[in-house]
N, CA, C and O of each residue as an XYZ file, in Angstrom:
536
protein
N     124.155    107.724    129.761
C     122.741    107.381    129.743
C     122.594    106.005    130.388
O     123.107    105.074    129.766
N     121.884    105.689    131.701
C     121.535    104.708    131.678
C     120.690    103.548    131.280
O     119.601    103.845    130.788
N     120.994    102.224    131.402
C     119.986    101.612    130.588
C     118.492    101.534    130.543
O     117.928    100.751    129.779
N     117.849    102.324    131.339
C     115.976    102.819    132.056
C     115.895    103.629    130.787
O     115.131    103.523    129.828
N     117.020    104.581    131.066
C     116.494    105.556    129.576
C     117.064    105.540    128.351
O     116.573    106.190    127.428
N     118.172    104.788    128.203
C     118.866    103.824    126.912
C     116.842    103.501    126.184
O     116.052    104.068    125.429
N     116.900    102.056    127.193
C     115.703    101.317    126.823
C     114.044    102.200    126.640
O     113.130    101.632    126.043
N     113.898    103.326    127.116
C     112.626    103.913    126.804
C     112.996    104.932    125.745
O     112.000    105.446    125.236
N     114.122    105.353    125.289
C     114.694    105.972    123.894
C     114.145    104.908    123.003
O     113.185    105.079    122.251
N     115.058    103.400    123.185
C     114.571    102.862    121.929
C     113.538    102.656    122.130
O     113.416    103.330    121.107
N     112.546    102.390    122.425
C     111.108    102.243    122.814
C     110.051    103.383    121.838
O     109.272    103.019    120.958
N     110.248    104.545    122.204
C     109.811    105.496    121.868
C     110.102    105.691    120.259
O     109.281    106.307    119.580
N     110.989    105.288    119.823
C     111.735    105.250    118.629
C     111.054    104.289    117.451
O     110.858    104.608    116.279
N     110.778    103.136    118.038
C     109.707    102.115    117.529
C     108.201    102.415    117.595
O     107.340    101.946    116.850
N     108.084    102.998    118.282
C     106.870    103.795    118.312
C     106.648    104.429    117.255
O     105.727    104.066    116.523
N     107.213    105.206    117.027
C     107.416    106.409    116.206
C     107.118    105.596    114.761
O     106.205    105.798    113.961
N     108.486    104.352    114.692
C     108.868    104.003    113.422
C     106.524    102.912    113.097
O     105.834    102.942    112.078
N     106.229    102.269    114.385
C     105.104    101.403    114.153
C     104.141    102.564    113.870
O     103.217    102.448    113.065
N     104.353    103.531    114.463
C     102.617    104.971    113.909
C     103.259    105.283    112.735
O     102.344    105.174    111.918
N     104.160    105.573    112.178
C     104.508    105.557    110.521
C     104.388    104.365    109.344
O     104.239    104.587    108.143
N     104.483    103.142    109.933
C     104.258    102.232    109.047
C     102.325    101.991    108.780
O     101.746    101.804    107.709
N     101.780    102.079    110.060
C     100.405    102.132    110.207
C      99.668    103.250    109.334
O      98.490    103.128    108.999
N     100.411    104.281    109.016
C      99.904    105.613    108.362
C     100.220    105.444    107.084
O      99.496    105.905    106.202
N     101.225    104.833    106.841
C     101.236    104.281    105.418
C      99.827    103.352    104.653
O      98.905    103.627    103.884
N     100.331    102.106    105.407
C      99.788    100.995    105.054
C      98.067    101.523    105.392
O      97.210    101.168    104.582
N      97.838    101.992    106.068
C      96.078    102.601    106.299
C      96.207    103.396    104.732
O      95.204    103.252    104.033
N      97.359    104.225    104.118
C      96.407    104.939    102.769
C      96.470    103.752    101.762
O      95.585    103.686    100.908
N      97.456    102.807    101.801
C      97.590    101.603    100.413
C      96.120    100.801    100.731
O      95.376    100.521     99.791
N      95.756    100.450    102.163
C      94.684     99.919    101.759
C      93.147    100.818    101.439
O      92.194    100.211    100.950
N      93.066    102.116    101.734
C      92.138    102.558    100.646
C      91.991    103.011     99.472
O      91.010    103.148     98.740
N      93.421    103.300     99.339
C      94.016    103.437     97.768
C      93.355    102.506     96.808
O      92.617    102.784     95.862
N      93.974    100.761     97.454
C      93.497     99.830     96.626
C      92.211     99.138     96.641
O      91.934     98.310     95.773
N      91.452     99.427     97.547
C      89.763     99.081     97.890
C      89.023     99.385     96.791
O      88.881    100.587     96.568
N      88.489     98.573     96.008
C      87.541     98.514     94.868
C      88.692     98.427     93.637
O      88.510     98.956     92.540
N      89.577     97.877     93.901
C      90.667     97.827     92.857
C      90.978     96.572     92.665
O      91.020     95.913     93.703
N      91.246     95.930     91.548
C      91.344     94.381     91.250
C      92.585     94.065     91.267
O      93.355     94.420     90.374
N      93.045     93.145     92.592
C      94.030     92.835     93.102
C      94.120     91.025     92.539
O      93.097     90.433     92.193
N      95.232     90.488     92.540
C      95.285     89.079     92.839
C      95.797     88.478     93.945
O      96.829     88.763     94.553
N      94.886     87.501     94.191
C      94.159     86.788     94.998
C      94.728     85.427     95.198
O      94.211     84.533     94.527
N      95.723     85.104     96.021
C      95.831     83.564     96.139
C      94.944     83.133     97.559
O      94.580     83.759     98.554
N      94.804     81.687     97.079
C      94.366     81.125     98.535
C      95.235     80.471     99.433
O      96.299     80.121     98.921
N      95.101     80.239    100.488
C      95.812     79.844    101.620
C      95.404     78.753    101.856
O      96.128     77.779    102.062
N      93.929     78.750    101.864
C      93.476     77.728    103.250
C      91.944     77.426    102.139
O      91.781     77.859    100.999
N      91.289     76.823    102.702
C      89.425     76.866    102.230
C      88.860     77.788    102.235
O      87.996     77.993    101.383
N      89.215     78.872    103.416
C      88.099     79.798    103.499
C      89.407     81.191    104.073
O      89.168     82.103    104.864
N      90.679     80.924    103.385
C      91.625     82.330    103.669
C      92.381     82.286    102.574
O      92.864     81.350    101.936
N      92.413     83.557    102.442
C      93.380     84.009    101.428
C      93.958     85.154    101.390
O      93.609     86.014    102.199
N      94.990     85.425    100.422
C      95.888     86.500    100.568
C      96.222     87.523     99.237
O      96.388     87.070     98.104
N      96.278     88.708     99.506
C      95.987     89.277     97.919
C      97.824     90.124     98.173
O      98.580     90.288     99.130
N      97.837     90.388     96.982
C      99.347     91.162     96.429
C      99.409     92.131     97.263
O     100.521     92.595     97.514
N      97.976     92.800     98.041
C      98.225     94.262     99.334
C      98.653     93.628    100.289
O      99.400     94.267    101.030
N      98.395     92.277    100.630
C      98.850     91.564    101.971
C     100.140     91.773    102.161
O     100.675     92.444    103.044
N     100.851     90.882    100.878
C     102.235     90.953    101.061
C     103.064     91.701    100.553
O     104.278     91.499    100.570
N     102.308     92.972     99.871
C     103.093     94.355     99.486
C     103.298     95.063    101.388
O     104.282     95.496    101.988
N     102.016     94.896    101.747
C     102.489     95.501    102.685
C     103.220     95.057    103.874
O     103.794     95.821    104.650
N     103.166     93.648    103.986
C     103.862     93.222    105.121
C     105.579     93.197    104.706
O     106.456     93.385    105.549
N     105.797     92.980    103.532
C     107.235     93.526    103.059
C     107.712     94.718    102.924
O     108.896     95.003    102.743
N     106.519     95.680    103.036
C     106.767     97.277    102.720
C     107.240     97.444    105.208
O     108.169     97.973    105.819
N     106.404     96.928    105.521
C     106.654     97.386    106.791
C     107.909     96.460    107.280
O     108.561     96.978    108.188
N     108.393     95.086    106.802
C     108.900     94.142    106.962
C     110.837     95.274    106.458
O     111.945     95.080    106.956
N     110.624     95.827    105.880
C     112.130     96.486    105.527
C     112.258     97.469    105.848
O     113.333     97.991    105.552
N     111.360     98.196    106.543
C     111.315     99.724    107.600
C     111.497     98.961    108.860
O     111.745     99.797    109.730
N     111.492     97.952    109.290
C     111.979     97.522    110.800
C     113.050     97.026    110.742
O     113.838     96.990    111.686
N     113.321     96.396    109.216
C     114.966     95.805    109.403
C     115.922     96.770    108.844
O     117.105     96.537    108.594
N     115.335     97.807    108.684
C     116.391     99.249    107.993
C     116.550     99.709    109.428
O     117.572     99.401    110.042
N     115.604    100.423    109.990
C     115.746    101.261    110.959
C     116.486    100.077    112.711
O     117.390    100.468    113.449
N     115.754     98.781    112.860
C     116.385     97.862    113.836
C     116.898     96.676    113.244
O     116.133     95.732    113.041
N     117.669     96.635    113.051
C     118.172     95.528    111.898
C     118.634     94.280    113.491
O     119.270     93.256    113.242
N     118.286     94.539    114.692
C     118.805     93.424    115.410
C     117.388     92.902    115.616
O     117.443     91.811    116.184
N     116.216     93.263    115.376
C     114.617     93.133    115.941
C     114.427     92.134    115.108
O     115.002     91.990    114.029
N     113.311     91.151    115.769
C     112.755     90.043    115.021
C     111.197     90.518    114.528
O     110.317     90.792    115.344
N     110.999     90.572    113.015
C     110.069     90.334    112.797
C     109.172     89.455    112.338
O     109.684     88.777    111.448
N     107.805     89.101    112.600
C     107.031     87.858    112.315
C     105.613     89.053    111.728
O     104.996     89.971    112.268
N     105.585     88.357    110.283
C     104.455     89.015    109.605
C     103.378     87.796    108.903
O     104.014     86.950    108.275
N     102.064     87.604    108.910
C     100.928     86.866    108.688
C     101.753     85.706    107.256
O     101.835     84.479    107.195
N     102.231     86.794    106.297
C     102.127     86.285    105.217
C     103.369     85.622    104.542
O     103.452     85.102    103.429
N     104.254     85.771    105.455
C     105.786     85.227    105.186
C     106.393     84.394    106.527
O     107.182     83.474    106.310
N     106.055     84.695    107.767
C     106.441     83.714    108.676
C     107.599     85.275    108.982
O     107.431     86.474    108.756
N     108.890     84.383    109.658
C     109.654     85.385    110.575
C     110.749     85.686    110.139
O     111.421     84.734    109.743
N     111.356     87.052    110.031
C     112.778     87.282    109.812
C     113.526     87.759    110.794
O     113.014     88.132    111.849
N     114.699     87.802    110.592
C     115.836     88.901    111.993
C     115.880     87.556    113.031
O     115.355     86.443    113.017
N     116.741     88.235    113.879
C     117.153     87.372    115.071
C     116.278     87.148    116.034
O     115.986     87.950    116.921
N     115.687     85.688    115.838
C     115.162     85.196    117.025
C     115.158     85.442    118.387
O     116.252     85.280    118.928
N     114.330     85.752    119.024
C     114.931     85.680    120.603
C     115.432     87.127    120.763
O     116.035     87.333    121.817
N     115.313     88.061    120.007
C     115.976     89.559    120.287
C     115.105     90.090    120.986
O     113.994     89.564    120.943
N     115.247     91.003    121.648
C     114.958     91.740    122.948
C     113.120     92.298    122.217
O     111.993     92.295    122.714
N     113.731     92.749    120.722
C     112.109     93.192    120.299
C     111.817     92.550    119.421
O     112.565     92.174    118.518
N     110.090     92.208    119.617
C     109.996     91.141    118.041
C     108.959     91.866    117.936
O     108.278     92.275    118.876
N     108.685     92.180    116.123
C     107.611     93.058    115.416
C     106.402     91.655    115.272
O     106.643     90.482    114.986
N     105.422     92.144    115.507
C     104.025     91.212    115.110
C     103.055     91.759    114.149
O     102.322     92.644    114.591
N     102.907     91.414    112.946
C     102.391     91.921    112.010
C     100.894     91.476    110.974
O     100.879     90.625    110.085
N     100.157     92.026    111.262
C      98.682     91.415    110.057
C      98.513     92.480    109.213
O      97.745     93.392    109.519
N      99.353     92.482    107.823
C      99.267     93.250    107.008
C      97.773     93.940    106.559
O      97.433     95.123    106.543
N      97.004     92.670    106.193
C      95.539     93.582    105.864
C      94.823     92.333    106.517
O      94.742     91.200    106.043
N      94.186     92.930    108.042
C      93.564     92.120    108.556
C      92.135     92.186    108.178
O      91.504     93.233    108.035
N      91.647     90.924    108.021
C      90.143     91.235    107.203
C      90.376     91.260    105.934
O      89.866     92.198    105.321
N      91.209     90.248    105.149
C      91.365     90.143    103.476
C      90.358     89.876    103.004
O      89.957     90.529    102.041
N      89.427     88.557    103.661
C      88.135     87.954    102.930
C      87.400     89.288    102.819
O      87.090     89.709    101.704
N      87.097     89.999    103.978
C      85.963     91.256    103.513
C      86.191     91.951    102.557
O      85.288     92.292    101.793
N      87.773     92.403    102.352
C      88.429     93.030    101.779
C      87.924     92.479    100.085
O      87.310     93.103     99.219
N      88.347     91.399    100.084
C      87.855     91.072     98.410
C      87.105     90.977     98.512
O      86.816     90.749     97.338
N      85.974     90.910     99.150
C      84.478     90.650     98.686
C      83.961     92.485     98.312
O      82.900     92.785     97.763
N      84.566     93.053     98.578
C      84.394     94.936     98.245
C      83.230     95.260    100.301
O      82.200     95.910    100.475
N      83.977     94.557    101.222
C      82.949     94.922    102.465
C      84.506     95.564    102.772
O      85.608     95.116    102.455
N      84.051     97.077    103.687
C      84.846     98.114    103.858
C      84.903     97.761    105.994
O      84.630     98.453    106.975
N      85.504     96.069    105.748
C      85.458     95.968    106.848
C      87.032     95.172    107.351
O      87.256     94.112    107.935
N      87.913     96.233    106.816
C      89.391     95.497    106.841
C      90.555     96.644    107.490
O      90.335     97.770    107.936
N      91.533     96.087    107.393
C      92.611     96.983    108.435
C      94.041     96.386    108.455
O      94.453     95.521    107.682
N      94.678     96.930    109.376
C      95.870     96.269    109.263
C      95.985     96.479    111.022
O      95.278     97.247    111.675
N      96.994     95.643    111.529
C      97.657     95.406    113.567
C      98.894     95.053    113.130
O      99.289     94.295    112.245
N      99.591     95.973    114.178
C     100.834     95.611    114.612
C     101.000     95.441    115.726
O     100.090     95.919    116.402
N     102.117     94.747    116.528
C     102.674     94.931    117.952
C     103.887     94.693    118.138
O     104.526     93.793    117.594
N     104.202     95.318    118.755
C     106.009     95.637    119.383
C     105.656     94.760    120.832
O     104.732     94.884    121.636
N     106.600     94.003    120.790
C     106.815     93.269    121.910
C     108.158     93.029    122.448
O     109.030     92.471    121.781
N     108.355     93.495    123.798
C     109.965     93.714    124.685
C     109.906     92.828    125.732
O     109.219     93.036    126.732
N     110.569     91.871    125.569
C     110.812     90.317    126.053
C     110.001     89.709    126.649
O     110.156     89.229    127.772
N     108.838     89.638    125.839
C     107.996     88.557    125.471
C     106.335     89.881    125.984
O     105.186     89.439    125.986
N     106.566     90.981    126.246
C     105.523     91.703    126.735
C     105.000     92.607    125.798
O     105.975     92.930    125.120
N     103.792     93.327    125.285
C     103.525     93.835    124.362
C     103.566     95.202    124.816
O     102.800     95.605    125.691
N     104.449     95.950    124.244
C     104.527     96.878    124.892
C     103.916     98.248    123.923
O     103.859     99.396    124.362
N     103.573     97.917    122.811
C     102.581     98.707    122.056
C     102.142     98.345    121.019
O     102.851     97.553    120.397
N     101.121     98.663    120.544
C     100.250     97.814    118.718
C      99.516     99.091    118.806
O      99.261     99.811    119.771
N      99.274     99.173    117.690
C      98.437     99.743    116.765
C      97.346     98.728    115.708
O      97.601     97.582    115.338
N      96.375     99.353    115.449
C      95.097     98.818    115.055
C      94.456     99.978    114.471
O      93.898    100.906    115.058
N      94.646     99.757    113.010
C      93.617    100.727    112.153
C      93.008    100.036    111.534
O      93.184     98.950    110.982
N      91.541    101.353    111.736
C      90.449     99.932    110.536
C      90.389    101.305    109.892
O      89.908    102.037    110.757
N      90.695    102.173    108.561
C      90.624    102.663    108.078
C      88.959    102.961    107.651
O      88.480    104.039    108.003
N      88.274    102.177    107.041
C      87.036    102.580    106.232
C      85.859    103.505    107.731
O      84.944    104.326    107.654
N      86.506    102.835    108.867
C      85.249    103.314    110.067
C      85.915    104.224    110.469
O      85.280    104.955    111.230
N      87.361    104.642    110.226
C      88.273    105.729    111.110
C      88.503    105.257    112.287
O      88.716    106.298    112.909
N      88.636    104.208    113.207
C      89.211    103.554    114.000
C      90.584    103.285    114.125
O      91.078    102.345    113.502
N      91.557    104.325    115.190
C      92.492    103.894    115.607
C      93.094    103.671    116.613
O      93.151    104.602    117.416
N      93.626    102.651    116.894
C      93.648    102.033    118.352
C      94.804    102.106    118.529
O      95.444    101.953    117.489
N      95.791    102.394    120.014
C      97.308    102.552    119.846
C      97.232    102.370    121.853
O      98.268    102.410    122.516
């Protein structure tokens, strides 16, 4: 196998593994919508609830199970895995937290796969509107 189709195997493979983590994490956050979560703050006007970082650790150990050489960087923990590796995961567990706790059905989660330094696919679900972007 050469490395053209070595490299669009693993490609396709991450694909696969980022539309499965997205299909997850899209049912936990309507699962838990209107459900009383805790709530830390970050910042003045950001904060982060227990779905944030359930899920950025829930997708955060399906990339280092399945690519354990890939770097991932998620909103709510900063970065794990090897720096500088060929793929780095980009992650916003539940983008739109503030709406999210306020009970506005205007939240989601993004990912992106990026292959040396280029984005070579994300996903974007906003669950409550049925919006998915890939």
């Amino acid at each position: 196998m050469n490395s053209a189709v070595a490299e669009k195997a693993g490609l396709e493979e991450r694909v696969k593994l980022a539309e499965h983590i997205a299909d997850e994490i899209e049912t936990r956050i309507i699962r838990s919508f209107h459900h009383e979560l805790k709530v830390a703050a970050k910042g003045k006007h950001d904060f982060a609830t227990e779905l944030d970082k359930a899920n950025e650790t829930f997708a955060q150990n399906l990339v280092h199970e399945s690519f354990s050489g890939d770097y991932f960087f998620g909103e709510e923990f900063g970065g794990s895995g090897t720096e500088g590796s060929t793929y780095e995961w980009i992650v916003d567990p539940l983008d739109g937290t503030n709406n999210f706790v306020r009970g506005l059905p205007l939240a989601g989660f993004q990912l992106a796969i990026v292959n040396n330094g280029e984005i070579v696919h994300s996903v974007v679900r906003r669950p409550f509107t049925q919006e998915r972007y890939h």
